[in-house]
C-alpha positions, 0 to 999 in steps of 0.5 A: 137273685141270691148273692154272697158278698164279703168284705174285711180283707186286706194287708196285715202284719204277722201276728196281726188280726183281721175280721171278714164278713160274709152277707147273704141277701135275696129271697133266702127262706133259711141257710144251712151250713155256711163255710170259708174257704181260700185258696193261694196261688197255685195252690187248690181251695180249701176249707178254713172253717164251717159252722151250721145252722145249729152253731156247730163249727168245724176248722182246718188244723192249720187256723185252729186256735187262732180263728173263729168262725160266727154267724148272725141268723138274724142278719144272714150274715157269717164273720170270721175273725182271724187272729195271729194270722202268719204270710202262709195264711195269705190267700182269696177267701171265698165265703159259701152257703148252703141255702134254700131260697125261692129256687130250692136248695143250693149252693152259693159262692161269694166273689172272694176277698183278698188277704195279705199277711206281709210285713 
């Protein structure tokens, strides 16, 4: 069974950093796109950042310049690394792959991960 799981979230000051990871494990043949989304109260999920297979990466205006998104084939891993990060970035942070495993090709969601930008 595929699973997505992060880690690294937590409470941070403004203008603080923080690195999360996302860990694919399972009978994985290969993983596609892989992409952070979050989503803050009362507010619908989005879209943070996305890289594909081949290391294109795409990001939302509003982390642009102040995150970057990476992925280690080898490890079916994908971090992403958060810098100057401001309250409005506080929210759940989902990881999601686009992946074939030994049931086809499909779409996996992770559990979230909770980040707080407070003072």
């Amino acid at each position: 069974q595929v699973q997505l799981v992060e880690s690294g979230g937590g409470l941070v000051q403004p203008g603080g950093s923080l690195r999360l990871s996302c860990a694919a494990s399972g009978r994985i043949f290969s993983i596609n796109a892989m992409g952070w989304y979050r989503q803050a109260p009362g507010k619908e999920r989005e879209l943070v950042a996305s890289i594909t297979g081949g290391g294109t990466t795409n990001y939302a205006d509003s982390v642009k310049g102040r995150s970057t998104i990476s992925r280690d084939n080898a490890k079916n891993t994908m971090y992403l690394q958060m810098n100057s990060l401001k309250p409005e970035d506080t929210a759940v942070y989902y990881c999601h792959a686009d992946l074939t495993s030994v049931t086809g090709r499909t779409y996996y969601w992770g559990q979230g991960t909770q980040v707080t930008v407070s003072s």
